[in-house]
Every structure is written in structure tokens, then in C-alpha cells.
C-alpha positions in Angstrom: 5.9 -9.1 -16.7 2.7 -7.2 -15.7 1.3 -10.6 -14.8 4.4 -11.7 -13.0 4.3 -8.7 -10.3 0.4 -8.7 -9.8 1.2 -12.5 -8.3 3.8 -11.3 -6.6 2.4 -8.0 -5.4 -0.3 -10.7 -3.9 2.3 -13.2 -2.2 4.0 -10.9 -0.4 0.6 -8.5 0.6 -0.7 -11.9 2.1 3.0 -12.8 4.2 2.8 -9.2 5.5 -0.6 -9.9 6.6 0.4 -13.4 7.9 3.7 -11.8 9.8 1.1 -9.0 11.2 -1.5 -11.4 12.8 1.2 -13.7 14.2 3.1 -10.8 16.1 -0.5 -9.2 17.1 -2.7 -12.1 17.9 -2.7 -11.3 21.9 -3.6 -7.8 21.0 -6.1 -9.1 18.8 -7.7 -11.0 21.6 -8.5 -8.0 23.4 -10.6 -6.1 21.0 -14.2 -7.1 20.0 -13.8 -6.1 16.3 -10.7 -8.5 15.9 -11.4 -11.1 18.8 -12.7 -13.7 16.4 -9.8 -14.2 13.8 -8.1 -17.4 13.6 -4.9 -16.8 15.5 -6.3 -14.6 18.2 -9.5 -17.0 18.9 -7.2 -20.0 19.1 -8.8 -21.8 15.6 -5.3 -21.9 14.3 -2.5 -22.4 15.9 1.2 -20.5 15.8 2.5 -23.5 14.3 0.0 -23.4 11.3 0.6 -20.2 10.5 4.3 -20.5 10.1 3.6 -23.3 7.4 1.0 -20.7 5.9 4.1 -18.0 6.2 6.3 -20.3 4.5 4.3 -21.4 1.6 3.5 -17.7 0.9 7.0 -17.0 1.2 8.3 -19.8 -1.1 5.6 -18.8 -3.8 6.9 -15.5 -3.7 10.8 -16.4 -3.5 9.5 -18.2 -7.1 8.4 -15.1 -8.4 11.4 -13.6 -7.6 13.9 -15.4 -9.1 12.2 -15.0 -12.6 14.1 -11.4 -12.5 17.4 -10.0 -12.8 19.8 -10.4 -10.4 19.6 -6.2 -9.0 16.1 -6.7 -8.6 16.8 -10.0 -6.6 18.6 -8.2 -3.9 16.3 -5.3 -4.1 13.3 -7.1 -3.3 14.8 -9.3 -0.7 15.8 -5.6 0.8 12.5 -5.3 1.3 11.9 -8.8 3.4 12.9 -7.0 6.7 10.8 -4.0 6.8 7.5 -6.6 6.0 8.7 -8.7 9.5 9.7 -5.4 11.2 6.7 -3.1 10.4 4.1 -5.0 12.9 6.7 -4.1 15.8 6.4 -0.4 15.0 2.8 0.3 16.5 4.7 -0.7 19.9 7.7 1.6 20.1 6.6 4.4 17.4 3.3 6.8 16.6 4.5 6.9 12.9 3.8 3.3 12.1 2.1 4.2 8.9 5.2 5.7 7.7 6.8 2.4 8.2 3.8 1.1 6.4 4.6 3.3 3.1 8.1 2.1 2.9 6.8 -1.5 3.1 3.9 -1.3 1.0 5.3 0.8 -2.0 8.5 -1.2 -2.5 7.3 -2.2 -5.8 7.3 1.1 -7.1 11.5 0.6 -6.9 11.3 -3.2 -7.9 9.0 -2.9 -11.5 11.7 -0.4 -12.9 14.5 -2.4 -12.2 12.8 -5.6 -13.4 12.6 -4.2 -16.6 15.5 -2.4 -17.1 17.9 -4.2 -15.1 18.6 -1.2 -12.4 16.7 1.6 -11.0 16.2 5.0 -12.7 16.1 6.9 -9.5 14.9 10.6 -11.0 11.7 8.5 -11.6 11.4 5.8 -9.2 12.3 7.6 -6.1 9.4 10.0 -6.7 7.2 7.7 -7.2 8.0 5.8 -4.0 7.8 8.8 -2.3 4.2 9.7 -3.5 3.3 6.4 -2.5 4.5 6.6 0.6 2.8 10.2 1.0 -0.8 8.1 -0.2 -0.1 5.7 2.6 -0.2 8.4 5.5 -2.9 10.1 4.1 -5.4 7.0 3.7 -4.2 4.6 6.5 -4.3 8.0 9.4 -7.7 7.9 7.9 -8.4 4.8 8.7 -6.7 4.9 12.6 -9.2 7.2 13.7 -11.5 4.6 13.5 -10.0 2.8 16.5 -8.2 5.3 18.4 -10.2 4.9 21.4 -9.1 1.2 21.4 -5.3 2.2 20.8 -5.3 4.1 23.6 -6.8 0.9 26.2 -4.4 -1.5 24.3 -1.7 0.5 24.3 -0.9 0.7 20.4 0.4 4.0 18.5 -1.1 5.2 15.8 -0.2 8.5 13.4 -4.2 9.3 14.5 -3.2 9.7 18.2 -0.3 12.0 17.6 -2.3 14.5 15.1 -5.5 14.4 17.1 -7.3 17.3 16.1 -4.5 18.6 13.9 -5.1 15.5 11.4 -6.6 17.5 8.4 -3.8 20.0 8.2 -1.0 16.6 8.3 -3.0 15.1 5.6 -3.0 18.1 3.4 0.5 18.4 3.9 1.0 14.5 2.5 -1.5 15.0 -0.2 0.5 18.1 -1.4 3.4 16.1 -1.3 2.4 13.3 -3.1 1.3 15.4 -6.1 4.2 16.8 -6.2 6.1 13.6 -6.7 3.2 12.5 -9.1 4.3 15.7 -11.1 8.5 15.3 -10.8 8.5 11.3 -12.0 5.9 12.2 -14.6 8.3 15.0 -15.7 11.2 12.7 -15.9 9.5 10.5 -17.8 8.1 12.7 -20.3 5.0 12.0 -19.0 2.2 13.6 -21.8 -1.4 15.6 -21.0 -3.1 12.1 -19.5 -1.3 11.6 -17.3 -1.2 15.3 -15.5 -5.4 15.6 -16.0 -5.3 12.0 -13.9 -2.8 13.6 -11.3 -5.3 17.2 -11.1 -8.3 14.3 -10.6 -6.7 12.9 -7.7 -5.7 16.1 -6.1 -9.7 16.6 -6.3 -11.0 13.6 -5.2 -8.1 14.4 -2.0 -8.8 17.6 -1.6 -12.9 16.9 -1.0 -12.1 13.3 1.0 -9.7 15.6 3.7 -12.2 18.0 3.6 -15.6 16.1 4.5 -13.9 14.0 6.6 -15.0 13.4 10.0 -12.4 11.7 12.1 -14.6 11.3 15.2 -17.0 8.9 13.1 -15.9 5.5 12.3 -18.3 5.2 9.9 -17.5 8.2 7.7 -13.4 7.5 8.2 -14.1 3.7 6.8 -16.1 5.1 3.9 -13.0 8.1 3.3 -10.6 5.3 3.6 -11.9 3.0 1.2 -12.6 5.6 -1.5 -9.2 5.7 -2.0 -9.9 3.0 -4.6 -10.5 5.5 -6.6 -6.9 7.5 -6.6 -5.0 4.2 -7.7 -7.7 3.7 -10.4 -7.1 7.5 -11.6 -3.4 7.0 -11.7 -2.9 3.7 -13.0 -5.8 4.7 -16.3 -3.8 8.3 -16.7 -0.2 6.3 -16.7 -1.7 3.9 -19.5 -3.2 6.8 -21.5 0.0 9.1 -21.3 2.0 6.4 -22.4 -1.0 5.9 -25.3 -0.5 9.8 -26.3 2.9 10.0 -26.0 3.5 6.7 -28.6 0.3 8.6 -30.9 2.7 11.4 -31.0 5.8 9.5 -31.5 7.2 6.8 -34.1 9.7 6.5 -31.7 7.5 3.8 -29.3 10.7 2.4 -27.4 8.3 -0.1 -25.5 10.5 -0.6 -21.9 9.9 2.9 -21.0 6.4 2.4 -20.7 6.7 -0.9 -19.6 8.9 0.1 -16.7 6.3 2.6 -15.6 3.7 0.8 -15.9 5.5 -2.5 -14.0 6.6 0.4 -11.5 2.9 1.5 -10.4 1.6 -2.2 -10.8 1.9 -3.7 -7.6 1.5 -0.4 -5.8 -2.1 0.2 -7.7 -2.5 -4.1 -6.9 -1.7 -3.5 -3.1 -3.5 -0.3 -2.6 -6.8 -1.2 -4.5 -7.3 -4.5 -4.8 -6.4 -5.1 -1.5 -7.5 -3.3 1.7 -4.7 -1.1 2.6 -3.4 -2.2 6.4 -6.5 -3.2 7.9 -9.6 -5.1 8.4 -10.1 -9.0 8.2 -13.2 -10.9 6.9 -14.1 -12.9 9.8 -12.9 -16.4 9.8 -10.3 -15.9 7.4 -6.8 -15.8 8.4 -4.1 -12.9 7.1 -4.2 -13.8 3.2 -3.4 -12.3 -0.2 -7.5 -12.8 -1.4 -7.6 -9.6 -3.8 -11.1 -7.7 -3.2 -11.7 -4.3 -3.6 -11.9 -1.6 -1.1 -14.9 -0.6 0.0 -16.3 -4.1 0.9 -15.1 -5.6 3.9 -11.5 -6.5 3.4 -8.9 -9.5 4.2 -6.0 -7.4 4.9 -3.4 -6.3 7.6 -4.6 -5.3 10.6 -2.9 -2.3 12.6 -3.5 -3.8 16.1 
């Protein structure tokens, strides 16, 4: 099952990526930094893409139907907000909120994949946490090209913080611990897992701090170290679940399978894949997993 949602997590992070160049490829074409990808410099065409979109899609559709019916639906649910989110940037300055709804689905889908429906005093928080991660790291990344926004006429969560940005982000880091803490609670979460949650309110707390959003450079490098948050919670969730079965003869394995499966293709999308932005050039919008921190294949906001 682990195996099952890391493909899938992949699928449908490359058709979000896909769907995002297709609606943005005349913004594209107006900005150095993504003038040369495939769509935008005219080495593709619309046409090609949509194959590319539907073999992604079909793939992904597979993966889906090895589930149970409830998570069917709910990850079909999910379909609109990944064609809808591009169109947010144009009509909205909270498009990475939009973005943490789309990108954290999976945190609802693994639980109900394994235990048929959807334990909401768990999954919920850990949606929400996810969503909370996605504001803090993908504002980070906005600042980069606000200056750009602002010619091309996109909205960002950067241009409607401005200077306030470090205070927003510690109120979404605060909140995403918190979450961390309630679905660890209602899953009797054990000692790993809360030293993993204190690590990444550390590693937070410094990256808000030292950040300097007028520097691209240092807002890229605060971005990708977000690497290491997923990392943190994904090794404390398997060594909670380790301590709490040491300490248990009671080892009723879908509970830790559904957490696990739950955080999977969150931890898959958020550190194994560039998080909203950044292409390598002459690639177009695909699912290649690489890890934050070198230059990525992955949605772009513009």
C-alpha cells in the first residue's frame, strides 16, 4: 500500500504540474526565469501536452481503482481543486492556501485506503498541519519573484504580507504544531513522535527567523530546507509507531499503517518533489522525484 500511494502521490504531483504550465504558458513567456520551458517557448505544443495530461491521468485513474470504493470518490474529490488551483494566482492573493488543500489531499486519502473511511479526529489535523506547512514554505518561496508578480500581474500570499510576512508564518507554523500534537494525540501517538514534532518547531522557528525575504537567494535556500521537516516527521511517525508496538503486544498493524499511508504522499510531494515551483529547463511539468534543494521539476506559481 505504501508503494501504491508513492506512485500515485507522483502521477498526480506531475498532472498538477502539467495542468499548471498549460493554463500559465503565456505568463510563462514573459518572465526570463521561465521563458524557456516547453509550452511557453513553443517546443511543445497545447496539443502534446494534453496527451502528456492524459497519460498521467490514466496512470493515476489505475492507481486509483486498486482502493476501496470511499477512497475512490474521495480522491476523484480532489481532481477539481488540481485543475482549479492554477486559476487562483489570477483572482486571489491566497493561492497557496489553495495550494495546501491540493497538495495535502493524501493525508485524507492513506487513512481511508486502509481502513475503508476516514478517521476525521486524526486525518483532519493532519490535513490541516499540512496545509499550515504549505503557507509557511511556498510564501517563502513567493518572495523570490514578487517583483515579477507585480509586472505580470499574478497574486501571491508574499504580496499581501509584505513586510508583515514573519509574523503570518509564525502564526502557520504555530498552527501546524498544534495539529502535529492533536492527530498524534488521537492516535496515541508515543515519545518519537512528539521529540520529531519539538525538532520541527526548531528547525521553523530558526528558518522564519533568519529569513530574509528581500533576497532570492536566501528565500530559495529557506524554501528548500524544508526537506528537512517532512524527513523529521515521516522518521518520528515510523519510530512512534516502533515504541508504541515495543510497549504493546497488542501490535494491531492498520493503525500504523493508516498513519503511515496518511503522511506518505504528503512527505512524497513535499520532499521529494519541489513544492509549487521551479522547472529544470527543458523539461516539461512532470512527476521526476528529486529532492529539494537542487533545482527542481515542479509546479510553477506563474
Amino acid at each position: 500500500m505504501l508503494s501504491l500511494f508513492g506512485v500515485g502521490a507522483v502521477l498526480m504531483r506531475g498532472a498538477g504540474c502539467t495542468i499548471n504550465d498549460m493554463w500559465d504558458r503565456d505568463f510563462d513567456k514573459k518572465v526570463a526565469r521561465t521563458a524557456n520551458r516547453p509550452l511557453a517557448a513553443g517546443d511543445i505544443s497545447t496539443f502534446q501536452s494534453f496527451i502528456f495530461l492524459g497519460g498521467q491521468l490514466s496512470l493515476a485513474l489505475c492507481v486509483l481503482l486498486c482502493l476501496n470504493y470511499y477512497s475512490i470518490v474521495l480522491g476523484a474529490a480532489s481532481l477539481s481543486l488540481v485543475i482549479t488551483y492554477p486559476l487562483m494566482k489570477r483572482i486571489t492573493y491566497w493561492p497557496q492556501l489553495v495550494l495546501g488543500l491540493t497538495f495535502n489531499w493524501g493525508a485524507l486519502l492513506g487513512w481511508s485506503a486502509i481502513k475503508g473511511s476516514c478517521e476525521w479526529s486524526v486525518c483532519l489535523p493532519l490535513y490541516l498541519s499540512g496545509v499550515m506547512w504549505t503557507l509557511v514554505y511556498d510564501t517563502i518561496y513567493a518572495h523570490q519573484d514578487k517583483r515579477d508578480d507585480i509586472i505580470v500581474g499574478v497574486k501571491s500570499t508574499a504580496l499581501q504580507f509584505k513586510e508583515d510576512t514573519k509574523q503570518w508564518l509564525s502564526g502557520f507554523s504555530l498552527a501546524m504544531l498544534l495539529s502535529l500534537c492533536v492527530a498524534g494525540i488521537n492516535c496515541d501517538q508515543t515519545f518519537p513522535y512528539y521529540s520529531a514534532v519539538a525538532a520541527i518547531g526548531a528547525h521553523l522557528a530558526h528558518q522564519i527567523y533568519t529569513l530574509d525575504i528581500d533576497k532570492p537567494e536566501d528565500c530559495w535556500k529557506k524554501f528548500a530546507s524544508n526537506r528537512t521537516v517532512g524527513v523529521l516527521l515521516f522518521i518520528g511517525i515510523v519510530l512512534g509507531n516502533l515504541w508504541k508496538q515495543k510497549d504493546s503486544k497488542d501490535v494491531e498493524e492498520p493503525l500504523e499503517n493508516r498513519v503511515l499511508c496518511s503522511w506518505l504522499p504528503v512527505f512524497q510531494q513535499h520532499c521529494f518533489t519541489s513544492p509549487e515551483k521551479s522547472h529544470m529547463k527543458g523539461t516539461v511539468a512532470t512527476s521526476h522525484s528529486q529532492i529539494p534543494g537542487l533545482k527542481p521539476s515542479g509546479c510553477d506559481k506563474r
